[in-house]
C-alpha positions in Angstrom: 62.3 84.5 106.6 61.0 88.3 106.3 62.4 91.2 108.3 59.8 91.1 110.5 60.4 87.4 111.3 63.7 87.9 112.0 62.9 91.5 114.1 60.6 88.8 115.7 63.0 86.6 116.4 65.5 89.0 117.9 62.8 90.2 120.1 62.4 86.6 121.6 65.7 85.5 121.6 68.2 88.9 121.3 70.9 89.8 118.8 72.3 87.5 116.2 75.5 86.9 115.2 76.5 88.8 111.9 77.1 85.7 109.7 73.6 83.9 110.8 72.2 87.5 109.1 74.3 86.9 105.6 73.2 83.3 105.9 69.5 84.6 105.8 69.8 87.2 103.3 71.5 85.3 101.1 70.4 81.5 101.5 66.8 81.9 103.6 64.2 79.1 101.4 61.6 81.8 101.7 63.4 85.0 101.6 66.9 84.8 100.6 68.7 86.7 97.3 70.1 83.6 95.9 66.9 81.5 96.4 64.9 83.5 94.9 67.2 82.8 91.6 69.3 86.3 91.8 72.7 86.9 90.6 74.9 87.1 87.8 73.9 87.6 84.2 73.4 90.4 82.2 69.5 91.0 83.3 70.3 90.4 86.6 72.6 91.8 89.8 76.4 91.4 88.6 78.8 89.8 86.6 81.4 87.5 86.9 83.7 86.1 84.6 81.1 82.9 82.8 78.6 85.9 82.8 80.6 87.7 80.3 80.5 85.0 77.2 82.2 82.0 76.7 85.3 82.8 76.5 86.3 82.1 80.0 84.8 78.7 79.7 87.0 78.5 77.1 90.1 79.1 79.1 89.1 76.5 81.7 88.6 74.2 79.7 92.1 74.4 78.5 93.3 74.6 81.7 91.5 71.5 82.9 93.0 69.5 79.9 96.6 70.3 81.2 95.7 69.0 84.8 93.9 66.0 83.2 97.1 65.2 81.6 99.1 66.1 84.9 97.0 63.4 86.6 97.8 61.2 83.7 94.4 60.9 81.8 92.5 59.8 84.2 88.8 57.8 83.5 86.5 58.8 84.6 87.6 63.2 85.6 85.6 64.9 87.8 85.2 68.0 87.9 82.7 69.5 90.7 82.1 73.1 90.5 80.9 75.1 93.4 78.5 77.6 93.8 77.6 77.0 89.7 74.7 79.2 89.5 72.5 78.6 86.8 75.5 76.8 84.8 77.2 79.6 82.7 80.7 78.6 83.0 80.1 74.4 83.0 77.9 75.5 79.7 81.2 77.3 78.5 83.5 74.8 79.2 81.3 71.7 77.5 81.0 74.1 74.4 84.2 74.4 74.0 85.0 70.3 73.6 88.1 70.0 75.6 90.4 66.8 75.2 89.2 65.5 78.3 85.8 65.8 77.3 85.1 62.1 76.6 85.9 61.0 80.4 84.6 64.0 81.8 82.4 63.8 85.0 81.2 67.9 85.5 79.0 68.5 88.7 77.2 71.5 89.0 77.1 72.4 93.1 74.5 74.5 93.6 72.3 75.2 97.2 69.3 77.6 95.1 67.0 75.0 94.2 65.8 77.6 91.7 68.9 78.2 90.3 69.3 74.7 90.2 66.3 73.9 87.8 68.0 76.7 85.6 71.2 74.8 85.3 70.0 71.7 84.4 67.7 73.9 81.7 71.1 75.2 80.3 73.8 72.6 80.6 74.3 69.1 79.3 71.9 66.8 80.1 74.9 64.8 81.1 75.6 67.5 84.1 74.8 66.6 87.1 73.5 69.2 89.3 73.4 68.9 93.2 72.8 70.7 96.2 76.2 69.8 98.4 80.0 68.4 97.2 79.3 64.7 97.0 81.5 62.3 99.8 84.3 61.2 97.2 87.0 60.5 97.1 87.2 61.3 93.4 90.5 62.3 90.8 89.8 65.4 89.5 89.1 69.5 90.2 87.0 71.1 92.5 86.5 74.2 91.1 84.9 78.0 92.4 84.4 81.0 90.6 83.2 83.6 92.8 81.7 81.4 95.7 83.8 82.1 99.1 82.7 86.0 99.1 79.4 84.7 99.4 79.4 82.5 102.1 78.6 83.9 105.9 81.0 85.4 107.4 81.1 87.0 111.3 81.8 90.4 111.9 84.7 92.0 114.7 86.0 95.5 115.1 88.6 96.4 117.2 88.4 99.0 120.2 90.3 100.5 122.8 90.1 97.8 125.2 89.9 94.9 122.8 87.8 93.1 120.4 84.3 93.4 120.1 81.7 90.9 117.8 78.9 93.1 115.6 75.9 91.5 116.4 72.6 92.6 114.3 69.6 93.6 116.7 66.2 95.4 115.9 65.4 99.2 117.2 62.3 100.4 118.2 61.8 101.4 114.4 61.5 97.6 113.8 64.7 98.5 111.6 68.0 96.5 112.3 71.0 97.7 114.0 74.3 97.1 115.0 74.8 95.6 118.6 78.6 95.1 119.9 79.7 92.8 122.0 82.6 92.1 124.0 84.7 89.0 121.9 85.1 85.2 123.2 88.5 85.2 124.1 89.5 82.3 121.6 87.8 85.0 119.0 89.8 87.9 120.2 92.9 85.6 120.4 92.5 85.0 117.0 91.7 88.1 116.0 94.9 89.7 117.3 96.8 86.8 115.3 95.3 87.5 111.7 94.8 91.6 112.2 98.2 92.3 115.0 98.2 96.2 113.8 94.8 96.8 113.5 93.6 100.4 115.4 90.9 101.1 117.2 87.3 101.0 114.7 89.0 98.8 112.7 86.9 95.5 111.8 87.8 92.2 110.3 85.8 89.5 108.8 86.3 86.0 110.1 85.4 83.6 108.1 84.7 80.3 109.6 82.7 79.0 106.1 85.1 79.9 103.5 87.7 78.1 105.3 85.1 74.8 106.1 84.6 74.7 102.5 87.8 74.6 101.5 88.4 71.6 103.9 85.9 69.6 102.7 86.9 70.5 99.0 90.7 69.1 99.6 89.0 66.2 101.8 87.2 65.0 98.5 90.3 64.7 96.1 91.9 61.6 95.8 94.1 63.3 93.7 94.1 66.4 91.6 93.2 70.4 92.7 91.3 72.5 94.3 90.9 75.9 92.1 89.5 79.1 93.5 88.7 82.3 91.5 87.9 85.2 93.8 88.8 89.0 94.9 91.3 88.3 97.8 93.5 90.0 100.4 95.2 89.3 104.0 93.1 90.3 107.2 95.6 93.2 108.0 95.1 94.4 104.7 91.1 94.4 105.2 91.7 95.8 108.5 93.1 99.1 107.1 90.4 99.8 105.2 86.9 100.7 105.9 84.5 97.8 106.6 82.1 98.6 103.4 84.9 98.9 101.0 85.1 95.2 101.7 81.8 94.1 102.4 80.0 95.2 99.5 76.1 94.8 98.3 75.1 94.7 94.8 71.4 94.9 93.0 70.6 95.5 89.3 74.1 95.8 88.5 74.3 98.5 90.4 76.0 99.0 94.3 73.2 98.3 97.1 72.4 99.8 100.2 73.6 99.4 103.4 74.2 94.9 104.4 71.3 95.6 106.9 68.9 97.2 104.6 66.7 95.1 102.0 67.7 92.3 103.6 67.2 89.4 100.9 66.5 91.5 98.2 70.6 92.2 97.5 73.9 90.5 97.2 76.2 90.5 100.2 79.8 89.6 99.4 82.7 89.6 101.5 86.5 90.2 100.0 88.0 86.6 101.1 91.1 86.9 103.3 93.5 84.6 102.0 95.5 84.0 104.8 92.5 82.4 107.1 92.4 79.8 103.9 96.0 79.7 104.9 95.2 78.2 108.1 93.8 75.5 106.8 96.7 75.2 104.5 98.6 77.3 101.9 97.8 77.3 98.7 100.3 75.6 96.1 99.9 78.6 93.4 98.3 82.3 93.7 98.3 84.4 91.2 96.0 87.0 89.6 93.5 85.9 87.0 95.1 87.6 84.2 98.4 85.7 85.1 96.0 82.3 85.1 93.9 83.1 81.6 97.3 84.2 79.7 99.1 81.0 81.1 96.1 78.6 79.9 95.7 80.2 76.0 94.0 83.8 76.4 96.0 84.9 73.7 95.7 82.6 71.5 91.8 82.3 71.9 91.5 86.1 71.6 93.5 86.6 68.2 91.7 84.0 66.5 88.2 85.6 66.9 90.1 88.9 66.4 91.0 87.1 63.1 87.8 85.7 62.6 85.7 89.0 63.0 88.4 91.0 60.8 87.3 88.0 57.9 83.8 88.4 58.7 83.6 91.8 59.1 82.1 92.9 55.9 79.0 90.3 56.3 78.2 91.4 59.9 76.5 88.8 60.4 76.2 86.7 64.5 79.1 84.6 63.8 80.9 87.7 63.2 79.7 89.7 66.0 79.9 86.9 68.1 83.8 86.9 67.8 83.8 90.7 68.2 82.3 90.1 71.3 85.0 87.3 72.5 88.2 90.0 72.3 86.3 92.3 74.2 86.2 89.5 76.7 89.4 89.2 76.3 90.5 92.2 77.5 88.0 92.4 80.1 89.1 88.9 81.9 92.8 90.6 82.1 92.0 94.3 83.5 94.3 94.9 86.1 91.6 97.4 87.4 88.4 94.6 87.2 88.2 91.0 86.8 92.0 90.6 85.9 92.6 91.3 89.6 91.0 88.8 90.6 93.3 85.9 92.6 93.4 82.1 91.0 94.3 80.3 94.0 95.3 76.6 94.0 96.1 73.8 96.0 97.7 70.7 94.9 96.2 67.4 96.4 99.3 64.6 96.5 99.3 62.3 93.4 99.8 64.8 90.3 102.8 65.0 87.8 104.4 68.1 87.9 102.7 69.6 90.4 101.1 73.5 90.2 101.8 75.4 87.0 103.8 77.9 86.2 
C-alpha cells in the first residue's frame, strides 16, 4: 500500500490506529520495508549481531549445545528462529558444527517472502524456511534476535486529564499527522498500571504483538526455551524519556526521518518493554548480551582467532584476516555502550535439567 492509498483510506474511513501504520510500513506486500528485502547487512539499513560475522553464530551454537544436553540429547532438536532474515545467524550457527548438529531440526521464520528466497539461497539446504512458527509441540528453542522491536506496536501519551491513543490521519497536504484520541478505558486502565508516574506528554508503547508472540512461542515447546535477544526496558522507564529516543527509524545505516515520513522506505523499531512480556509471564533468566556471550565461550572463541591471526599475521592472507575480523567482533558483541547492552531474555518451558543458566 502507497501513501496515497493509505491517505485514501483515512479519507474514507478516518484515523488509524498507530500499530496498523508500523504494520504497513513495515510488513505491507506492495509497499512495506521488510518486503521489499530491507534490513540488516553491511549494504543494507543496520546491523545486528549475525550481521557482524560469524562469530555470534558461533556463540549460539554453543549455547544451544548446553540446552541440548539440559533436555538430555534430545532426537530430533528443533530449533525455530524468528524473524531470521535472510539467514545470517542460522548460516553462523550450522558453520560452526555444534554437537547437536546431527539431530538438529533449524527453522528459519520469516514473513518477507523476499527475504525468504534469500535464506534458503544462503543456508543449508537442510533449513527449512517458513512464513509463521509451525503448531508443535516440539523439544527444542525458539529463538529471536532482534524481532519484538519490529513488530506493531500502539501508541498512548499521557495528559492532563488522562490517557489519550495517537492515531495517524492525513492533513490537507496529503501528508500524515498525528490525531489524539481519548483512550478505551481498559487501555487507560492499563496504561496507568505499566506507566503509574508518567506526567503529562509522556507516551508509552503498548505492545499487544510482542507479547502474542511470545505466547505462541512458549505454547509451541514441549519442552526446552524460549530465547529473546533485544534492546529492552520497563514502560516507566520509556515513559521518562522522549517518545523518539525509543521509537527509532533507521535507513542506509544511518537514523531516518520522522516514523510518519517515508513510510515503507525505513525501519521502524520500538525498544521492547520487558515487563508487558512480564504479563504474559516472567522470564526465567535476563541478563545483558555480554553477560550471555561470555557465559557460552566468547572468550575462548575470541583468543583463539586472536592466536590464529598473531600466527598468520605475516602471510596476510583471508584466513588471517578473517580471524582479525572475529576479535573485533568480539569486542563489539560485549560493548556495554552497543550491542553488549542488549538484554538475552529467557524463559524456561517445564521438562529441562537444571533449569536457566547461570
Amino acid at each position: 500500500m502507497s501513501v496515497a492509498d493509505l491517505v485514501g483510506r483515512i479519507r474514507r474511513s478516518g484515523p488509524v490506529r498507530f500499530d496498523e501504520l508500523v504494520e504497513l510500513a513495515l510488513y505491507d506486500e506492495t509497499g512495506g520495508f521488510f518486503a521489499a528485502g530491507a534490513g540488516p547487512g553491511r549494504r543494507r539499513d543496520f546491523l545486528t549481531s549475525p550481521e557482524l560475522g560469524g562469530l555470534f553464530g558461533a556463540v549460539v551454537a554453543r549455547a544451544l549445545d548446553t540446552w541440548w544436553r539440559q533436555l538430555g540429547e534430545p532426537d530430533p532438536f528443533w530449533v525455530l528462529e524468528g524473524g531470521a532474515g535472510r539467514g545470517a545467524l542460522a548460516h553462523a550457527v550450522l558453520e560452526a558444527a555444534p554437537e547437536c548438529g546431527p539431530v538438529l531440526r533449524y527453522v528459519c521464520v520469516e514473513r518477507s517472502a523476499v527475504l525468504q528466497d534469500q535464506a534458503r539461497a544462503l543456508v543449508h539446504p537442510a533449513v527449512e524456511v517458513r512464513a509463521d512458527l509451525p503448531a508443535g509441540p516440539i523439544t527444542g528453542v525458539v529463538l529471536a534476535n532482534e524481532l519484538l522491536d519490529n513488530l506493531p506496536f500502539r501508541l498512548l501519551e499521557r495528559g492532563a486529564g488522562g490517557w489519550s491513543e495517537v492515531l495517524v490521519g492525513a492533513g490537507d497536504d496529503e501528508a500524515l499527522r498525528e490525531v489524539l484520541v481519548p483512550a478505551s478505558p481498559d487501555v487507560a486502565e492499563l496504561a496507568d498500571d505499566l506507566a503509574p508516574t508518567a506526567a503529562p506528554g509522556a507516551r508509552i508503547p503498548l505492545q499487544e504483538q510482542a507479547s502474542a508472540w511470545l505466547a505462541r512461542a512458549l505454547d509451541v515447546l514441549d519442552r526446552g526455551r524460549v530465547v529473546l535477544v533485544d534492546y529492552c526496558a520497563t514502560t516507566a522507564e520509556l515513559a521518562a524519556r522522549p517518545w523518539t529516543e525509543w521509537v527509532r527509524t533507521y535507513r542506509g545505516h544511518a537514523r531516518g526521518a520522522h516514523p510518519l515520513a517515508h513510510v515503507g522506505e525505513q525501519d521502524v523499531t520500538c525498544q521492547v518493554a520487558v515487563d508487558q512480556l512480564a504479563r504474559v509471564r516472567p522470564p526465567d533468566a535476563d541478563r545483558s548480551q555480554a553477560a550471555f556471550v561470555a557465559a557460552h565461550g566468547i572468550d575462548e572463541l575470541v583468543e583463539a582467532a586472536r592466536a590464529a591471526w598473531h600466527e598468520r599475521a605475516h602471510i596476510g592472507d583471508i584466513e588471517a584476516l578473517r580471524h582479525r575480523s572475529r576479535v573485533g567482533e568480539g569486542s563489539a558483541l560485549t560493548d556495554p555502550a552497543g550491542l553488549g547492552a542488549h538484554r538475552v531474555l529467557e524463559w524456561v518451558v517445564p521438562g529441562e535439567r537444571g533449569g536457566p543458566p547461570g
